[in-house]
Residue, then its C-alpha position, 0 to 999 in steps of 0.5 A: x654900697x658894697x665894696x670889694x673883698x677878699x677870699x679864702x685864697x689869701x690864707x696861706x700854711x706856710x710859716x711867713x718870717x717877718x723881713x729883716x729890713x725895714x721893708x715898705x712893700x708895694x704889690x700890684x700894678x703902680x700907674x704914672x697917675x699913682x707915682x708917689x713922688x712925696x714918698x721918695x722926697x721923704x725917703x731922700x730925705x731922711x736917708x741923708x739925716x739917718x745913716x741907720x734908716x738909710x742902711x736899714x730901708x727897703x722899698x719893695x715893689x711887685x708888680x708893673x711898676x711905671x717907667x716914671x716910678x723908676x725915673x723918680x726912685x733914681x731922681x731921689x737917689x734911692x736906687x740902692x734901697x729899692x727892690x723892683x721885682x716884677x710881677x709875680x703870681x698871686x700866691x708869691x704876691x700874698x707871702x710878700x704882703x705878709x712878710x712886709x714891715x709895712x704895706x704902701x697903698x696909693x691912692x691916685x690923686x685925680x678928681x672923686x679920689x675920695x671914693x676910691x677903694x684899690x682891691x689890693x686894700x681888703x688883701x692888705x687887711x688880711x696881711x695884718x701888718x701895718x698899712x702907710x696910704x697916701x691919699x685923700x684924708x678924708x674918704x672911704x680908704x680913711x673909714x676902713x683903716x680907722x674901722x679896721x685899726x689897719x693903719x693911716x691915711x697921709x695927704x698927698x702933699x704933707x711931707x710933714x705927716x708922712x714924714x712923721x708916720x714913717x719914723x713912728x714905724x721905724x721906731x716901732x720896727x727898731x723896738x721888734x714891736x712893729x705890729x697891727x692889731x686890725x678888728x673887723x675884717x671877716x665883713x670884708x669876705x667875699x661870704x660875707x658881702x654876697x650874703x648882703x648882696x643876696x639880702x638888697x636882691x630879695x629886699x626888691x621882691 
């Protein structure tokens, strides 16, 4: 199989300062069928136990985002800490992955998700900050993170884990030594899996 990748464009010169706040930042389009209800059960919650998490929490989401995402956010009471900004263009998109604390990735949660991979994932690995998905456990999205030591997968139901994930980040965030150290991503350039399209093409001759 080969599988989505990035391209050069995802590069930028311009000096990017890491977000002051928390920031768990989403960008692109978020369907009903990928509405992180379990994220926002978990935020509630610790808000309401942590008065420094709740002052210090962002949620950015760039891009479509679903009526029902926004209708869950204020369900949960988190209205103040999100940030709906809308679509953007693709250069303001990769300034927004790269300046986030941390980077949320959703999987939906429909039949055959373990082969799912979302072509934002290959710019996130780019961004090279920390990854939080919330998906299957076991798949190809899990191979990548653990190939690339991006991040981690949470199951779409265990509010323990996630829970326990997203305060190990905060943690991090709070000592300044909130940061990624990914291997293996140059595989994923468009260059470099045409080069193996091009290899299986002749292979066939």
């Amino acid at each position: 199989m080969i599988t989505n990748g990035f391209d050069d464009e995802v590069s930028t010169r311009n000096i990017i300062r890491l977000d002051k706040k928390f920031t768990i930042s989403y960008i692109g389009l978020l369907p009903k069928q990928s509405n992180p209800k379990v994220l926002f059960r978990v935020l509630k919650k610790l808000c309401s136990q942590n008065e420094n998490f709740k002052r210090d929490l962002k949620l950015n989401f760039i891009g479509d985002i679903s009526d029902e995402v926004k209708t869950e956010v204020g369900n949960n009471n988190l209205l103040e800490n999100v940030n709906f900004v809308g679509y953007v263009n693709h250069f303001e998109a990769i300034e927004y992955q790269k300046k986030a604390q941390v980077l949320l990735l959703l999987i939906p949660n429909i039949e055959k998700s373990k082969g799912i991979l979302t072509g934002k994932l290959f710019e996130y690995l780019t961004a090279k900050r920390p990854i939080l998905a919330i998906g299957p456990k076991e798949g190809d999205l899990s191979e990548i993170l653990k190939e690339t030591n991006a991040g981690c997968v949470v199951d779409f139901s265990n509010e323990k884990e996630l829970s326990s994930e997203i305060l190990k980040l905060y943690l991090q965030y709070n000592e300044g030594s909130l940061e990624v150290n990914s291997k293996n991503i140059e595989k994923y350039h468009r260059k470099e899996l045409t080069k193996k399209l091009a290899s299986i093409i002749k292979s066939l001759h």
